[in-house]
C-alpha positions in Angstrom: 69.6 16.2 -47.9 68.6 13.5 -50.2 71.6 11.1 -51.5 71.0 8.7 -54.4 74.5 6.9 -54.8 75.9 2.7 -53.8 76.9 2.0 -50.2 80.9 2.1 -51.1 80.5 5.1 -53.3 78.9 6.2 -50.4 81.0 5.6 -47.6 84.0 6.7 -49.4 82.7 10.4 -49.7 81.7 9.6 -45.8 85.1 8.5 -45.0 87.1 11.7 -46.6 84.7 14.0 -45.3 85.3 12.6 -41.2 89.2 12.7 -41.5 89.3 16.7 -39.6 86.7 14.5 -37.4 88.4 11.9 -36.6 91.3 13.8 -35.5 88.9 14.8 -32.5 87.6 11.7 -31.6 87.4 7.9 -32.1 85.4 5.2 -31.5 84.1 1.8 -32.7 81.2 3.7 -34.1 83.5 6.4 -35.9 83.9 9.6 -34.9 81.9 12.0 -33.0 81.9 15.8 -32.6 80.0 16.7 -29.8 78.0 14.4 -26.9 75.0 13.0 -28.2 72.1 11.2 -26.6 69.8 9.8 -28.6 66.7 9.2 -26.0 63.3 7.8 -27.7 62.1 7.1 -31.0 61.1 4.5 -33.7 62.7 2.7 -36.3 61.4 0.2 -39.4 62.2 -2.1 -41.4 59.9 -2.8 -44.6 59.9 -6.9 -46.1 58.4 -6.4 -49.6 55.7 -8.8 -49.9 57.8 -11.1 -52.7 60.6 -11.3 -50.1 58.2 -12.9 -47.4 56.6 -15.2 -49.9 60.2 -16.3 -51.4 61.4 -17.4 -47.6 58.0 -18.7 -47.4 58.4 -21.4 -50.3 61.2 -22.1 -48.4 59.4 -22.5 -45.5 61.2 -19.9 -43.6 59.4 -16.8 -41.7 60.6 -13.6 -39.9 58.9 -12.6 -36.6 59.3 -9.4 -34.5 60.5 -10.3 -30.5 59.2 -7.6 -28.2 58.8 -4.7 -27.9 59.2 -4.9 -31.4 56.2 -5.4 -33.1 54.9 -6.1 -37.1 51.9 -5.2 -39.4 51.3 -5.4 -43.0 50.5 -2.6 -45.4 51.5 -1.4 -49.0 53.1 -4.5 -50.2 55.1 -5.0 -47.3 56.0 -6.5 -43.8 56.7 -3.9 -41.9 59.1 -4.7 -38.4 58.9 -1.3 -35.8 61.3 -1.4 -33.2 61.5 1.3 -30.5 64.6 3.4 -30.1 66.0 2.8 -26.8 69.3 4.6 -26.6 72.8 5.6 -28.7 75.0 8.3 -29.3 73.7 8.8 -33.3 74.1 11.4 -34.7 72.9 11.8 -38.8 74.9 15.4 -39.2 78.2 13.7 -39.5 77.0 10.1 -39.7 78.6 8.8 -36.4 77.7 6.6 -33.7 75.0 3.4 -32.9 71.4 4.1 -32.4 70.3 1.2 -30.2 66.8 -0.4 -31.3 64.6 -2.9 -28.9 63.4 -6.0 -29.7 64.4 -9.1 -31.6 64.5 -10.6 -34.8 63.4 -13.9 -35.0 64.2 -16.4 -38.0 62.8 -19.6 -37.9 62.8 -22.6 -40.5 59.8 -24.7 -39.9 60.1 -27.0 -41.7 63.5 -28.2 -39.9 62.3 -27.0 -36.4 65.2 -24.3 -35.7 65.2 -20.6 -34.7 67.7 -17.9 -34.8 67.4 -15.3 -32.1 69.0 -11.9 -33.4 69.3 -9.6 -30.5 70.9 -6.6 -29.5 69.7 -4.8 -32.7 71.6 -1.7 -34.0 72.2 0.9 -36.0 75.6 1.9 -37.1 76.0 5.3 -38.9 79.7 5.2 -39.3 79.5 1.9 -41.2 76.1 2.3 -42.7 75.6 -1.1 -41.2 72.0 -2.7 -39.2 74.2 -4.8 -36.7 72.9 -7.9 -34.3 74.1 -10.7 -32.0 73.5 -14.4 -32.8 73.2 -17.0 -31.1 76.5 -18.4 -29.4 77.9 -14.7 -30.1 78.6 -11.3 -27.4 79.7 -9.4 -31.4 77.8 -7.7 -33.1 77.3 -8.9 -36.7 76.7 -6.7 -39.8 72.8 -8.0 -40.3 72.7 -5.8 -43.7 74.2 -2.6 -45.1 72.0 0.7 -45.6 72.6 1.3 -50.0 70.1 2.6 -52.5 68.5 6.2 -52.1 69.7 7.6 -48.6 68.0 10.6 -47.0 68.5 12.5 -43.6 66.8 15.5 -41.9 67.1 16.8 -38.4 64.1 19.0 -36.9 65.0 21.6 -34.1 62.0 20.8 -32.0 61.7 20.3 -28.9 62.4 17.7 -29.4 65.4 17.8 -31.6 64.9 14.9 -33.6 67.0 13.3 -36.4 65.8 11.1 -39.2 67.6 8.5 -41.7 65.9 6.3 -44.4 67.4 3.6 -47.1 65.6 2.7 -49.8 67.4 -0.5 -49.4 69.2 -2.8 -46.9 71.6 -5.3 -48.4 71.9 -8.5 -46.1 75.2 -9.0 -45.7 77.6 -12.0 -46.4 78.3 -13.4 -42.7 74.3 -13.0 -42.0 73.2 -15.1 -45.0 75.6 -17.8 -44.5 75.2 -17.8 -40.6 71.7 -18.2 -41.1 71.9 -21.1 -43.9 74.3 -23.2 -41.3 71.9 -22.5 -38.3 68.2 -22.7 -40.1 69.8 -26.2 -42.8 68.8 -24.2 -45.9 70.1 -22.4 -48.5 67.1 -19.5 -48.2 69.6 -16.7 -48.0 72.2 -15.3 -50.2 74.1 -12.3 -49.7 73.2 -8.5 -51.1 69.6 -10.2 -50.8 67.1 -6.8 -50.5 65.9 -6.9 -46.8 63.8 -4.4 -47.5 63.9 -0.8 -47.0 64.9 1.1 -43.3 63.8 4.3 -41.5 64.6 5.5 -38.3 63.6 9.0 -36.6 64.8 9.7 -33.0 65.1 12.4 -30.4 68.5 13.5 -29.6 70.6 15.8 -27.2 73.6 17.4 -28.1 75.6 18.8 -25.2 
């Protein structure tokens, strides 16, 4: 399936097609049909080259906290995080896939860090979701828009992949970032850059 529509476009469509769903099941992470584990995999997030060298002029830099990891290629910063859990599930777009590592923001020129843990991925909301500092929620980080695609392979393993062409960073994360790092580096619907995730899942 290959998707080329907005985020609220999107969700909308995703949002009429789960109500039968929903009458099943609910959860924070929207509804869910069956029991899925989602047990191993990878997931990335690519920084175009122009959106590390614009946080650069402003003396701000992104850095992967392990056992997330980063390397450059194509034009881009590329962040891979292991998959380390969830209940996602890209057939009906429900449930979190939970990612390792860290996201680390840091303004050097003032001296102060932002530790985002606790990294997610929401299918239900569409949403890459992270804790802050001072913080036990989960914050929308950015929202999955552009060109969506999904597949699922049988295996064994099953596996199940997603992939944006975009991520929007959302409202709360650019201000939250501007009050903590003293600048005025982020603004929100800023491109992120673009996200894929493949993972093994079990369905029982």
């Amino acid at each position: 399936m290959h998707i080329s529509i907005g985020r609220r476009t999107r969700l909308t469509a995703l949002g009429a097609g789960l109500i039968s769903a929903a009458a099943i099941a609910f959860s924070a992470a929207g509804p869910a049909a069956a029991d899925t584990t989602d047990t191993g995999g990878t997931a990335a997030l690519s920084i175009p080259r122009a959106t590390v060298v614009g946080l650069g002029k402003s003396t701000v830099i992104m850095l992967p906290g392990s056992p997330a990891s980063a390397g450059y290629a194509a034009g881009a910063e590329t962040f891979t995080m292991p998959v380390t859990g969830g209940t996602g599930e890209v057939s009906n777009f429900s449930g979190i896939v939970d990612l390792g590592g860290k996201l680390i923001v840091i303004n050097t020129k003032g001296g102060h860090t932002v530790n985002i843990s606790d990294l997610e991925l929401n299918l239900f909301t569409g949403a890459i979701t992270g804790v802050l500092p001072g913080s036990t929620a989960h914050m929308a980080l950015g929202y999955l828009d552009g060109d969506l695609s999904t597949s699922s392979d049988p295996g064994p393993p099953a596996t199940e992949t997603i992939s944006s062409s975009e991520v929007d960073m959302s409202a709360k994360l650019a201000s939250a970032l501007n009050t903590a790092l003293s600048t005025t580096a982020f603004t929100k619907g800023a491109v992120m850059g673009a996200f894929t995730a493949t993972f093994d899942v079990t369905i029982s």
